[in-house]
Kinemage of the C-alpha trace (Angstrom):
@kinemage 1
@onewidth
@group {chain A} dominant
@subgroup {mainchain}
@vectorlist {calphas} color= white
{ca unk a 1} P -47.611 201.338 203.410
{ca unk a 2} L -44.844 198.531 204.393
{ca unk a 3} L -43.413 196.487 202.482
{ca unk a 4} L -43.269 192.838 202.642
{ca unk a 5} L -40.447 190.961 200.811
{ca unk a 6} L -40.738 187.369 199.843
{ca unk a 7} L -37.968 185.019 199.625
{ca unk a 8} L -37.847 182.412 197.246
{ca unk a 9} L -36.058 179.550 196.275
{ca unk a 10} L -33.808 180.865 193.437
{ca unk a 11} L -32.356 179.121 190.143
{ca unk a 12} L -29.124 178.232 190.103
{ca unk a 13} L -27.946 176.807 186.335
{ca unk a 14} L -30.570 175.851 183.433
{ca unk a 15} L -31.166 172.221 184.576
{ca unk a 16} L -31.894 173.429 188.107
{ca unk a 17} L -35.421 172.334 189.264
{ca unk a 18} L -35.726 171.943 192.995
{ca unk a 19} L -33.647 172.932 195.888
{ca unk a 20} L -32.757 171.224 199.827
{ca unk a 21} L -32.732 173.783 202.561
{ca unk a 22} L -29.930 172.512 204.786
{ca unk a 23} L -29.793 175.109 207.691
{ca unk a 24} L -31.135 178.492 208.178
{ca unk a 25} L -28.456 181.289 209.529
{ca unk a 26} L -31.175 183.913 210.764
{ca unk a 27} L -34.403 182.961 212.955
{ca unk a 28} L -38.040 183.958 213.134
{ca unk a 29} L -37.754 187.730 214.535
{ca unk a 30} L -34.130 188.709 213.638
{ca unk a 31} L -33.093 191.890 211.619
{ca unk a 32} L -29.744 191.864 209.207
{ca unk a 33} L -28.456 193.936 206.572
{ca unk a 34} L -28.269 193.739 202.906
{ca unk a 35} L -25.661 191.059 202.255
{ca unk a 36} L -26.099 188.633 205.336
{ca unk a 37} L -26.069 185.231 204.823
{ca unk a 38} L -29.990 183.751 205.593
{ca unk a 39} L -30.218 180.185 204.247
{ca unk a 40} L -28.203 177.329 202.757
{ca unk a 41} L -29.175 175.375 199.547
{ca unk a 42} L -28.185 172.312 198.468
{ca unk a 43} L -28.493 171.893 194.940
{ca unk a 44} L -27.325 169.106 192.432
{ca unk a 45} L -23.655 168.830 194.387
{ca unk a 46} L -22.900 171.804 196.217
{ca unk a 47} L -24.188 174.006 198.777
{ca unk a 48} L -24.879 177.614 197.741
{ca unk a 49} L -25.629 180.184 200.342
{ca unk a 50} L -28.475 182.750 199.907
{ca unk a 51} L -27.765 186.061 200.698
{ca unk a 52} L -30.578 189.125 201.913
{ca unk a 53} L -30.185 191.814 198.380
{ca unk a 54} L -32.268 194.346 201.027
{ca unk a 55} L -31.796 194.741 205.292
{ca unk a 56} L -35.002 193.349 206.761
{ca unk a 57} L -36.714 191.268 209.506
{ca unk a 58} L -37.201 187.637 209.134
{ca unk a 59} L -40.878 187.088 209.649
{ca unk a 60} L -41.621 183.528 208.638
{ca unk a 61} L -39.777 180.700 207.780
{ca unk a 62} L -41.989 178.336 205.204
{ca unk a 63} L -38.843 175.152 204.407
{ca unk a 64} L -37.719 173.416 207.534
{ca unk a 65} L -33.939 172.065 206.733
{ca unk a 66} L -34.118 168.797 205.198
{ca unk a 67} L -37.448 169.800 202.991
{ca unk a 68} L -37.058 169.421 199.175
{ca unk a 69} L -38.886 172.460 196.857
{ca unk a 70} L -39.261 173.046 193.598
{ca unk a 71} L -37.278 176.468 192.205
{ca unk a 72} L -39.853 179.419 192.877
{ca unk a 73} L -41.301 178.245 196.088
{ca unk a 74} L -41.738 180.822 198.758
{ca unk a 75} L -39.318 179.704 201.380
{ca unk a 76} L -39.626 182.842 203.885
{ca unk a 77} L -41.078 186.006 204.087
{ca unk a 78} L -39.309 189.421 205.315
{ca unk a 79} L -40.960 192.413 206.552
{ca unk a 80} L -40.318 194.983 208.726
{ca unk a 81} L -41.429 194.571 212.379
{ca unk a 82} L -44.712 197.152 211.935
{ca unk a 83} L -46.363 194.822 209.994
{ca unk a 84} L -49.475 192.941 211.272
{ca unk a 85} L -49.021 189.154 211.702
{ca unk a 86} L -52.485 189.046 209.782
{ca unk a 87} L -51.294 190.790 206.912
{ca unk a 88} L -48.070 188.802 206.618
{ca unk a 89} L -50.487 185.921 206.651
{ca unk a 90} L -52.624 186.832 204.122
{ca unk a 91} L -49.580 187.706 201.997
{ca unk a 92} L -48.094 183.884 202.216
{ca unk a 93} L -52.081 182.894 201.829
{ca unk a 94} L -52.048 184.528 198.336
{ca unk a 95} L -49.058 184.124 196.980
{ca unk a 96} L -48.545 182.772 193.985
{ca unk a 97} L -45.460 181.028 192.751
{ca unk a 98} L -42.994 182.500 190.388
{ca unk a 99} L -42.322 180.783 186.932
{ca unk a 100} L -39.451 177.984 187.905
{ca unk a 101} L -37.697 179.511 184.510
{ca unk a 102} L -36.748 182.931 186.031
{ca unk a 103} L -33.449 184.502 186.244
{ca unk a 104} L -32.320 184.959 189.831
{ca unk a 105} L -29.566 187.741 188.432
{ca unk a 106} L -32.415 189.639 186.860
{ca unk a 107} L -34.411 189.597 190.394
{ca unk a 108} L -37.677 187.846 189.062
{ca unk a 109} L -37.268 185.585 191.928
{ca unk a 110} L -37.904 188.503 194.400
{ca unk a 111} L -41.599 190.348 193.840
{ca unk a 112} L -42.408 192.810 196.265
{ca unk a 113} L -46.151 193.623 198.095
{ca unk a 114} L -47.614 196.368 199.806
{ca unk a 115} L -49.313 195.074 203.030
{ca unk a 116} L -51.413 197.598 205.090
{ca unk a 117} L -49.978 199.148 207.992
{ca unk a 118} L -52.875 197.412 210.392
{ca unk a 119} L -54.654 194.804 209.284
{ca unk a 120} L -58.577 194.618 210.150
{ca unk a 121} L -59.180 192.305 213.143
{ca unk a 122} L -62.581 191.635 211.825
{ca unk a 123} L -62.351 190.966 208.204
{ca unk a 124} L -62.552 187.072 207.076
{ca unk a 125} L -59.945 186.500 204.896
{ca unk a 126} L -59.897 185.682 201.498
{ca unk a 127} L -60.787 183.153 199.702
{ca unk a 128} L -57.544 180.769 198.410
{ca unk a 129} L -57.054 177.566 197.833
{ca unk a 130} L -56.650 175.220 200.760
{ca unk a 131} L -52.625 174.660 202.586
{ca unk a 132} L -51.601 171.182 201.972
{ca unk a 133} L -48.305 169.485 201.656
{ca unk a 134} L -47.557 168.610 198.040
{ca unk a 135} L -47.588 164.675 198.930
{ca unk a 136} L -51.393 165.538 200.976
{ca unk a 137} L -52.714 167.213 197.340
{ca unk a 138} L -51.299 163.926 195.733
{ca unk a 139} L -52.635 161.712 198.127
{ca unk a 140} L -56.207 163.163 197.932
{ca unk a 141} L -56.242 163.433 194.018
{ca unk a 142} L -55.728 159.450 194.216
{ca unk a 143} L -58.361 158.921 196.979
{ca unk a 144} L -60.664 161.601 195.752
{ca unk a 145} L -60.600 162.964 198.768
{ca unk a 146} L -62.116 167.273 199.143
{ca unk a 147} L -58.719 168.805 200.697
{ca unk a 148} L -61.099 171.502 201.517
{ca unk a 149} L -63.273 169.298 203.900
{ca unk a 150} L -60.556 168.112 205.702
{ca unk a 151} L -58.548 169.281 208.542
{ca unk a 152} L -54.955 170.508 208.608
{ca unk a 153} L -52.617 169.146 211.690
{ca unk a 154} L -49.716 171.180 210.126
{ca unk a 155} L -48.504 174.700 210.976
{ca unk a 156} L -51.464 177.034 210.248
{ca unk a 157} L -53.887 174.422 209.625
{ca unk a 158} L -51.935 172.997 206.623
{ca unk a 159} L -53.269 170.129 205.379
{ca unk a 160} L -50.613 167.123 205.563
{ca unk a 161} L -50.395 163.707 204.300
{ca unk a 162} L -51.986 161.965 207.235
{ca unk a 163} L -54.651 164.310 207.656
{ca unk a 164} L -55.734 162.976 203.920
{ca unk a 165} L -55.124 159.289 204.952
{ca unk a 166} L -57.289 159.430 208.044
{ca unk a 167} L -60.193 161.006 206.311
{ca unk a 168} L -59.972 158.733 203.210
{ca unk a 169} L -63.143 156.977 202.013
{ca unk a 170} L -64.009 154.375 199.267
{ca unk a 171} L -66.117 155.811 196.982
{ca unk a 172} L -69.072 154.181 195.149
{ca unk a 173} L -67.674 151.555 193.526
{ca unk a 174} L -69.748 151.610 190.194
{ca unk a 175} L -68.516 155.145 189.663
{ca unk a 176} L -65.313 153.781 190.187
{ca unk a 177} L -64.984 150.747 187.987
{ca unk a 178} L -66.816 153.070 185.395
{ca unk a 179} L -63.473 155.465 185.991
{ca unk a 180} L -60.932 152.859 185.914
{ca unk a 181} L -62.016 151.274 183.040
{ca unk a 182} L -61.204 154.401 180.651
{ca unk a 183} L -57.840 154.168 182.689
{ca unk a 184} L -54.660 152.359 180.623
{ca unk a 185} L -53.549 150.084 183.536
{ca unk a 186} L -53.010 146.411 183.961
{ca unk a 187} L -55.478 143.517 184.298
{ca unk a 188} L -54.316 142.967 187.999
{ca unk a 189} L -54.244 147.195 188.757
{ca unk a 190} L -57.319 147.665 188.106
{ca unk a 191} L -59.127 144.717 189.769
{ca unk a 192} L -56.646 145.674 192.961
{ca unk a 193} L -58.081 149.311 193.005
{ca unk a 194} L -61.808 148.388 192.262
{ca unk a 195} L -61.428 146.185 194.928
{ca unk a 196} L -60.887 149.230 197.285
{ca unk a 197} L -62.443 151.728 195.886
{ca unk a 198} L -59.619 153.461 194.642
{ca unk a 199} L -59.775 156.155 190.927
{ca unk a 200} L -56.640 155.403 189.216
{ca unk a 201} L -56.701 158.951 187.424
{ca unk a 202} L -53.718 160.703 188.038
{ca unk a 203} L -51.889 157.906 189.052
{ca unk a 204} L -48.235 158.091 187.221
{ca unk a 205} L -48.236 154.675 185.810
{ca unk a 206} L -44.551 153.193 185.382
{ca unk a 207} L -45.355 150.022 183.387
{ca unk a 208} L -45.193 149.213 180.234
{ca unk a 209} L -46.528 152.434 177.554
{ca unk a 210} L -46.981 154.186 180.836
{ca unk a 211} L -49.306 151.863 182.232
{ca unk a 212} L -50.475 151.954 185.987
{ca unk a 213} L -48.724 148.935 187.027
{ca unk a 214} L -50.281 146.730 190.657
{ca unk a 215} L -47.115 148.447 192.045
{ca unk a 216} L -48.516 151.915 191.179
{ca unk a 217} L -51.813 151.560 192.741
{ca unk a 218} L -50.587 149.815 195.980
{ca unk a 219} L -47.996 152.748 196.353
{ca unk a 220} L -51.282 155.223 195.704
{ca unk a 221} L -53.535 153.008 198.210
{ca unk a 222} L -51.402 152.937 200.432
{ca unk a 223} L -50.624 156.795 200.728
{ca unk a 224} L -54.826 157.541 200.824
{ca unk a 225} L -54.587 155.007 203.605
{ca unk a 226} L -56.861 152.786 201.912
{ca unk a 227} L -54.402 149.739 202.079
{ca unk a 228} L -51.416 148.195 203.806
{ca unk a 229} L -49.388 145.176 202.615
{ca unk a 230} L -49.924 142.224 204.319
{ca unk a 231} L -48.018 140.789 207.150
{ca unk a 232} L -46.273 137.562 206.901
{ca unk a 233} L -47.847 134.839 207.014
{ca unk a 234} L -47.427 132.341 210.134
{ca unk a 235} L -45.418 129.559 210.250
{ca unk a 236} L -46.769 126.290 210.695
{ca unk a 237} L -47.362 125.199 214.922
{ca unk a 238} L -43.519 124.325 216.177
{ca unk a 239} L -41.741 126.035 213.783
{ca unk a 240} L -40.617 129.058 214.119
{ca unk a 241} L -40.203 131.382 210.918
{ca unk a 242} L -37.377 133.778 210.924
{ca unk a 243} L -37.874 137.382 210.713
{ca unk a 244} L -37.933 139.336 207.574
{ca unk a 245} L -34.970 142.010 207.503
{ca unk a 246} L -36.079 145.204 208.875
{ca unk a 247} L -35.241 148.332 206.249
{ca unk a 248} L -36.411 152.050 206.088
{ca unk a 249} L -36.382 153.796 202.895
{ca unk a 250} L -34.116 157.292 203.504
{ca unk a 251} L -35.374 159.927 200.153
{ca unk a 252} L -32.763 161.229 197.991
{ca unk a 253} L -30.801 163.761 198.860
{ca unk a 254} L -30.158 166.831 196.305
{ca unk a 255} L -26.458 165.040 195.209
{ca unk a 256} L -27.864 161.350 194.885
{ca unk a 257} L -30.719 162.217 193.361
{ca unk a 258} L -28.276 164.444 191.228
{ca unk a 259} L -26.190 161.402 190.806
{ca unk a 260} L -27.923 158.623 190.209
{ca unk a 261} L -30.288 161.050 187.160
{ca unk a 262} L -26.948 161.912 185.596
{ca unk a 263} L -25.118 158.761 185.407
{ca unk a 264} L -28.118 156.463 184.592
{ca unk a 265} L -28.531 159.185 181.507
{ca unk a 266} L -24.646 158.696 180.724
{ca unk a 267} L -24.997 154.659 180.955
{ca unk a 268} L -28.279 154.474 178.981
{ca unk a 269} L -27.744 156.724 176.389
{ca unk a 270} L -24.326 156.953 175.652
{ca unk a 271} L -22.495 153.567 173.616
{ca unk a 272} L -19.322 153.314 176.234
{ca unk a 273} L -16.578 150.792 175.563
{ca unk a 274} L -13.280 150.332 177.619
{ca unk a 275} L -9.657 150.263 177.048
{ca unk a 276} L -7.041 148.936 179.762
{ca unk a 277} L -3.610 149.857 180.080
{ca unk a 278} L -0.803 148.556 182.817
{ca unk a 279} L 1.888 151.250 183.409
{ca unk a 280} L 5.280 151.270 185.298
{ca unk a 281} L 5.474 153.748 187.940
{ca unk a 282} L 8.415 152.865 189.449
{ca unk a 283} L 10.305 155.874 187.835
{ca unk a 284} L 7.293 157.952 188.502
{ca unk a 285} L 7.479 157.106 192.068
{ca unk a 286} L 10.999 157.810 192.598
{ca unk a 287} L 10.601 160.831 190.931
{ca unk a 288} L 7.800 162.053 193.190
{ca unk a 289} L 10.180 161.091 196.341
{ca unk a 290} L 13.132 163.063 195.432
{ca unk a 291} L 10.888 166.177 194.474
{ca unk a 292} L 9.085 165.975 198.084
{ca unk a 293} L 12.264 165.586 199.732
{ca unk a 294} L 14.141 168.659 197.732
{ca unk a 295} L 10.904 170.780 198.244
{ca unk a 296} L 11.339 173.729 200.580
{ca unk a 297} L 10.209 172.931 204.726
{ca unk a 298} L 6.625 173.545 204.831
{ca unk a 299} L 5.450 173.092 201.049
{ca unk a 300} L 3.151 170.967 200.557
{ca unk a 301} L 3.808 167.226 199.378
{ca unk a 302} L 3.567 166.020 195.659
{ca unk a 303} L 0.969 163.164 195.447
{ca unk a 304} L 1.027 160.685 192.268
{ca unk a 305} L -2.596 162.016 191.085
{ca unk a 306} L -1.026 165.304 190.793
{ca unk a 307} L 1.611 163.374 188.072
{ca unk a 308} L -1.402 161.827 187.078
{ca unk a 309} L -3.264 165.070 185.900
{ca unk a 310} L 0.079 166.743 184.526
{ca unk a 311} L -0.239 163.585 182.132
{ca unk a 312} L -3.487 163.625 181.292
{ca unk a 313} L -3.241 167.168 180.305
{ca unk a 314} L -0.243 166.580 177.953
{ca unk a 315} L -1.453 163.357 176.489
{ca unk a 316} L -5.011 165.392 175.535
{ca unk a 317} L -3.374 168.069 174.263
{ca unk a 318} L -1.209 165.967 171.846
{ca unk a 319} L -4.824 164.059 171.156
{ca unk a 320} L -7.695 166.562 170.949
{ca unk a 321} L -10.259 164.141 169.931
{ca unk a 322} L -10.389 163.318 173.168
{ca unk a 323} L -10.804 166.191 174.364
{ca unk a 324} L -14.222 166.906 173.283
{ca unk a 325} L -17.982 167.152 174.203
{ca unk a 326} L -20.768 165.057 172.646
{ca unk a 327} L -24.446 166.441 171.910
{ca unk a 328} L -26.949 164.569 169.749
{ca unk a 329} L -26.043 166.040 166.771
{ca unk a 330} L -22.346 166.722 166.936
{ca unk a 331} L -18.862 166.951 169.250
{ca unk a 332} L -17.423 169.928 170.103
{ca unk a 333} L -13.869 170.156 170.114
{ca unk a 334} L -11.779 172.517 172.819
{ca unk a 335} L -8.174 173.869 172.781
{ca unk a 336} L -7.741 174.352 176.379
{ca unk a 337} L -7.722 170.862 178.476
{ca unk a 338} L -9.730 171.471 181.781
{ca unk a 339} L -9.895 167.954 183.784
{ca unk a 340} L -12.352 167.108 186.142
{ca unk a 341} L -10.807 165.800 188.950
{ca unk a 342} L -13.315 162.918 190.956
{ca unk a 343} L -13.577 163.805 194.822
{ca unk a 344} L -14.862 161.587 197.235
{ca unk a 345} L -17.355 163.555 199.949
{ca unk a 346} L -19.591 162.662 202.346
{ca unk a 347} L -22.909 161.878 200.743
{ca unk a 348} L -21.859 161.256 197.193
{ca unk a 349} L -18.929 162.647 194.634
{ca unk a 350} L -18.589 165.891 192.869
{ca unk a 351} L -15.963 166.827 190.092
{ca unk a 352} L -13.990 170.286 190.359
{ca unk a 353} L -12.610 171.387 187.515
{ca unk a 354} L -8.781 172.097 187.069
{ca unk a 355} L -8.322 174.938 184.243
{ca unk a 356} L -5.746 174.557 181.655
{ca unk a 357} L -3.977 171.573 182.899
{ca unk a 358} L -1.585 171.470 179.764
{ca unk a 359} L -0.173 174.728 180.004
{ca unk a 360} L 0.885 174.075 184.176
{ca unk a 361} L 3.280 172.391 185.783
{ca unk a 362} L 3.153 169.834 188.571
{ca unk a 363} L 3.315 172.136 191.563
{ca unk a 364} L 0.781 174.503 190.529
{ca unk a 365} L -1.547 171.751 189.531
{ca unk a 366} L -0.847 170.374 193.079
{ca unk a 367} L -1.977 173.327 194.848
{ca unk a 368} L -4.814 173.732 192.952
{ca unk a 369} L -5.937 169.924 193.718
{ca unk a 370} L -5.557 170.275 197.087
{ca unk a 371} L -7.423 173.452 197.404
{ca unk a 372} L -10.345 172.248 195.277
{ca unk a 373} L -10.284 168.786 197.009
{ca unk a 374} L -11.011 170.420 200.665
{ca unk a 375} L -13.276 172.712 199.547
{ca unk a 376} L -15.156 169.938 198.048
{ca unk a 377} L -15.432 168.201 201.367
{ca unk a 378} L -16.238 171.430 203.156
{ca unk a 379} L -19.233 172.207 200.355
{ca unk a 380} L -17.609 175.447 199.470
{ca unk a 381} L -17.660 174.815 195.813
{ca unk a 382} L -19.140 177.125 193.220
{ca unk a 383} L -20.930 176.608 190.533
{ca unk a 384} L -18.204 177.750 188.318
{ca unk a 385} L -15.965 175.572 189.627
{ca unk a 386} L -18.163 172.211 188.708
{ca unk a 387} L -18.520 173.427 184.712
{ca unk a 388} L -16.928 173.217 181.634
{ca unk a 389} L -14.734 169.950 182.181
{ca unk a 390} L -13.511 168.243 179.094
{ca unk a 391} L -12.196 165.220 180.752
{ca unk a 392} L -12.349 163.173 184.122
{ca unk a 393} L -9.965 161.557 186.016
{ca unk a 394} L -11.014 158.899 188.856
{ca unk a 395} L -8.279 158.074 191.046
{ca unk a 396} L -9.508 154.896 193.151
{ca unk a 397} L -5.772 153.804 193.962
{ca unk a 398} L -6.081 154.883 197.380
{ca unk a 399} L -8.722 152.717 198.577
{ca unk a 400} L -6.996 149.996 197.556
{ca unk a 401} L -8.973 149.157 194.479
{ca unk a 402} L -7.047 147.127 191.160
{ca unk a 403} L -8.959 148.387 188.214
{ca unk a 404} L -12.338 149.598 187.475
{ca unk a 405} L -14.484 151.086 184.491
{ca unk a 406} L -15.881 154.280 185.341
{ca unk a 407} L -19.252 155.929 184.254
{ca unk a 408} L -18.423 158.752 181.354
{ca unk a 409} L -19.216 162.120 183.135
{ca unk a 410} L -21.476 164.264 180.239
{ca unk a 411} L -21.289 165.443 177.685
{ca unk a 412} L -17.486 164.741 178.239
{ca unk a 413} L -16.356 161.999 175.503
{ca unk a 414} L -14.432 160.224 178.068
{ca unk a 415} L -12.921 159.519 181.299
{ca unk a 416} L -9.430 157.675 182.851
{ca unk a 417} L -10.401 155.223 185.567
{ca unk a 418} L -6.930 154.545 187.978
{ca unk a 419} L -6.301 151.859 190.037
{ca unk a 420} L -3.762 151.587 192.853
{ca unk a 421} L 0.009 150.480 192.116
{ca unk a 422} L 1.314 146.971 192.740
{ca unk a 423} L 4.120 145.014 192.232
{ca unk a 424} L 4.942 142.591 189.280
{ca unk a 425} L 8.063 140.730 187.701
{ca unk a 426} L 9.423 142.012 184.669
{ca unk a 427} L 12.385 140.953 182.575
{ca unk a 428} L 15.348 143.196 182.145
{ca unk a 429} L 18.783 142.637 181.049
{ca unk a 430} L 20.068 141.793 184.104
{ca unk a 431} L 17.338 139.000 184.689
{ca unk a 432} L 14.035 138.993 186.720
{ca unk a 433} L 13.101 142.344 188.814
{ca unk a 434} L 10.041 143.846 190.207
{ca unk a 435} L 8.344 146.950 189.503
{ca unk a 436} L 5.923 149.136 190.526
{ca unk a 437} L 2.677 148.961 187.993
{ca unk a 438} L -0.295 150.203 187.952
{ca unk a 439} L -3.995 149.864 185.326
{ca unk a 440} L -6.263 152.540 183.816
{ca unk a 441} L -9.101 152.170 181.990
{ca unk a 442} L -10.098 154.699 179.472
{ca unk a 443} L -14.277 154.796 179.050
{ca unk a 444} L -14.714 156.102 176.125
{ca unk a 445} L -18.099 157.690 174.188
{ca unk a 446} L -17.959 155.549 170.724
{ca unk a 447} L -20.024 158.479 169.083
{ca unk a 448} L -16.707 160.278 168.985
{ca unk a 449} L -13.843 158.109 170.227
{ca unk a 450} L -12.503 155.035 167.952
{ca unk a 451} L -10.868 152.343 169.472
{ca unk a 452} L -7.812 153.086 167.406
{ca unk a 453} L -8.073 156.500 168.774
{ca unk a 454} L -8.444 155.338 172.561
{ca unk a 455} L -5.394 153.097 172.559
{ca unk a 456} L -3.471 156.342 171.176
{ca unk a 457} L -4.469 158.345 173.621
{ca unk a 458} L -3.220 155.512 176.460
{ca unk a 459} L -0.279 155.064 174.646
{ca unk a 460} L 0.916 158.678 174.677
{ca unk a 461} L -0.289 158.609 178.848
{ca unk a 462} L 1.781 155.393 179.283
{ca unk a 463} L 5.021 156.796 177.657
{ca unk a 464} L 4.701 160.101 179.653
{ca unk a 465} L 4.345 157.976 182.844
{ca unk a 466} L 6.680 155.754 182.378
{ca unk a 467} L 9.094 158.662 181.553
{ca unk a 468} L 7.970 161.130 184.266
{ca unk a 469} L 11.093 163.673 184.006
{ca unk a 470} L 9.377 164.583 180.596
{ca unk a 471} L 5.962 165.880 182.932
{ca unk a 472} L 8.242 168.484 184.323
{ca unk a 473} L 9.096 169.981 181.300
C-alpha cells in the first residue's frame, strides 16, 4: 500500500474562511522534504507560506494562482511516484472536503488514504458527483440545468461556467411561473424571469427583506446565458452618439475584500464622532534634526511618525480609556499600549502592531517601524504581528494630505488620523512669526469614548508634542 497525502487549504485565525493561492514553489512531478516551502496564501492581509509536514512528490496541483477557495478545499495532492495516475484520480474524485472549522495545528486539515499499488485498467470508476466549478454548480441551479448531462471543457472534464451557459434551456414556462410565484421577489423580477424561462429558487435576493431584486435575476440570467443587456440604442440619422465608457470589473482580492468587509462593519455599526486638534511642531522638528545629525554614521534616521508613536504611547498610558477594545456587551481595558501603525502597500493597507510603545524610547520604536514597515511591503508579515492592537495611528502627512477622519480599526475604541505639517502665523512676544503646525483627528467609538474624554486625550498628545524633549524621557 502507498500512501497518498492531500493538501488542503488550511485555517489561519477564527474569522478565516477562504484563501488566494498566489504562486506555487514546487511543480507537477517534483520531490522535497519535510519542511519545503510548496505554496503561497494570501489571506485577509498577508501572505502565509505553506510548508510540506512529510517529504513527498507533488502529483497534482487542483488551485491555479489567482483562484479564490474556501478553507478545506483540496488544493494538491502528494504521493509518491509508484502510484498509478488512476488511483490518484480516483482519490481527488472522492474526496470529500474537510469541515472549514478545523485546526490546522492539530493536523485535521491533512487526512491520509491508502491507494493501491496498481490500479485496474479495466474497472469504471466510481460513481461521484459530477466536477464543476463552483460558479458552473451556481449557474445551473439558476437555469435548472442537469450538470450531469453536460460536458466539461475544464481539466479532466470539469464542468465550467460556460459549459452550463451554452447548454442552457428555458424550461416550460407554466412550471416556471408556478415556481416563481411561491418565490419572495419583486413585481418586475419575476415578470423579467418568466419572461425567459428562468426558476428564481436559489437566487440570493439582495432587495428589500431579502427579496430577489430585477438586478438579481439579470445577474442569474445572464450567468445561465439566458440573457444579455441590451446594447445602446442608436442615435438618431446625422448624429452621432458618443460612446459609453468602456470598464471591466477586476474580483476582490483576499486584502480588499478583507478591507472593504471590515471597515464597512466598523462604519455601520460602530457610532464614530471626531475631534480635531492643530499642534506646533516646530520644536518637534528641530528636535528630530539635531538627534539625526548627533546619531552615529550609519544609524538609521529619526522620522516624525516615530515622535508621533512615542506620543501616542505616553498620552494612552496617562489615559487608559482610550486604550480599550469594544464588544457588544462591554470594553475591555489593557495596561500595555500596543499601536497599530497604518502602512501603505501595494494592493491595499495592513496595520503591524508595535508592542509596548509606552515603556520604549524613540530609537527603539524607530527600528521597530522601519522593520515592520518593509516587511509589510514585502508580505512577510505574520499573523502575530497584525493582532492585539489597542490603538491606530494613520500618518497621511507624507502624501501631502491636510486633515482627514479615519475609519476606527475594530474592536479598537479609536484611532489618530495625521495630516502633514504647514506653516501658519502665530503671535509671540516679539510680534508675528511662523511656525510649523500640523492637525489630527481623533475617531473615536462613542460606546466607550466621551467627548470630554477625547479632547483629554488630544490635549495630553498636544502638550507632549509641542514639548518633544519630554518624549525622550
Amino acid at each position: 500500500m502507498t500512501e497518498i497525502t492531500p493538501i488542503t487549504l488550511p485555517k489561519w485565525g477564527l474569522e478565516m474562511s477562504e484563501g488566494t493561492v498566489t504562486g506555487w514553489h514546487l511543480s507537477e512531478g517534483d520531490s522535497a522534504e519535510k519542511g519545503a516551502e510548496l505554496v503561497d496564501v494570501e489571506t485577509d492581509k498577508i501572505v502565509n507560506v505553506v510548508e510540506l509536514d512529510r517529504p513527498g512528490t507533488l502529483r497534482r496541483i487542483l488551485v491555479q494562482p489567482g483562484d479564490t477557495v474556501p478553507v478545506g478545499t483540496l488544493i494538491a495532492v502528494m504521493a509518491d511516484p509508484a502510484v498509478e495516475d488512476a488511483a490518484v484520480e480516483g482519490f481527488i474524485r472522492d474526496y470529500s472536503p474537510v469541515d472549514a472549522s478545523f485546526d490546522p495545528d492539530e493536523g485535521a486539515g491533512e487526512p491520509k488514504a491508502e491507494a493501491p499499488a496498481e490500479a485496474p485498467a479495466a474497472e469504471a470508476p466510481p460513481a461521484t458527483e459530477t466536477r464543476a466549478t463552483p460558479l458552473a454548480r451556481r449557474a445551473a441551479d439558476r437555469a435548472g440545468v442537469d450538470l450531469a448531462a453536460v460536458p466539461g471543457s475544464g481539466r479532466g472534464g470539469k464542468v465550467l461556467q460556460k459549459d452550463v451557459s451554452g447548454a442552457a434551456t428555458p424550461r416550460d414556462p407554466e412550471a416556471v411561473r408556478a415556481e416563481n410565484a411561491a418565490i419572495p421577489a419583486s413585481v418586475i423580477a419575476r415578470k423579467f424571469a418568466n419572461g425567459l424561462g428562468l426558476s428564481l429558487a436559489g437566487i440570493a435576493g439582495t432587495g428589500r427583506k431579502g427579496r430577489v431584486s430585477l438586478e438579481d435575476a439579470q445577474e442569474a440570467a445572464r450567468a445561465a446565458g439566458l440573457w444579455s443587456p441590451p446594447a445602446p440604442k442608436a442615435a438618431p440619422a446625422g448624429q452621432v452618439a458618443p460612446e459609453a465608457a468602456a470598464g471591466q470589473e477586476q474580483p476582490f482580492t483576499g486584502m480588499r475584500k478583507s478591507i472593504a468587509a471590515a471597515l464597512t462593519r466598523s462604519k455601520q455599526s460602530i457610532p464614530h464622532f471626531y475631534t480635531t486638534v492643530d499642534i506646533e511642531v516646530s520644536a518637534l522638528l528641530d528636535l528630530r534634526t539635531a538627534m539625526n545629525t548627533a546619531a552615529e554614521e550609519g544609524a538609521p534616521k529619526l522620522s516624525v511618525n516615530d515622535f508621533l508613536l512615542r506620543a501616542c504611547g505616553l498620552a494612552l498610558a496617562r489615559h487608559p480609556e482610550v486604550n480599550v477594545h469594544v464588544s457588544e456587551t462591554g470594553v475591555t481595558a489593557f495596561e500595555q499600549v500596543d499601536i497599530a501603525m497604518a502602512v501603505a502597500v501595494e494592493g491595499g493597507l495592513v496595520t503591524p502592531v508595535l508592542r509596548d510603545v509606552a515603556g520604549r524610547g524613540v530609537r527603539a520604536l524607530a527600528a521597530e517601524a522601519r522593520d515592520q514597515a518593509a516587511r509589510a511591503r514585502d508580505r512577510s508579515l505574520t499573523s502575530a504581528d497584525l493582532a492585539g492592537g489597542t490603538f491606530t495611528l494613520s500618518n497621511l502627512g507624507m502624501f501631502g494630505v491636510r486633515e482627514f477622519d479615519a475609519i476606527i480599526n475594530p474592536p479598537q475604541a479609536a484611532i489618530l488620523a495625521v495630516g502633514g505639517p504647514r506653516r501658519e502665523p502665530r503671535e509671540t512676544p516679539e510680534g508675528i512669526a511662523f511656525t510649523s503646525v500640523i492637525s489630527v483627528t481623533l475617531s473615536a467609538d462613542h460606546r466607550a469614548v466621551d467627548g470630554a474624554l477625547a479632547a483629554q486625550f488630544l490635549a495630553t498628545l498636544k502638550g507632549l508634542i509641542e514639548a518633544p524633549a519630554r518624549l525622550l524621557s
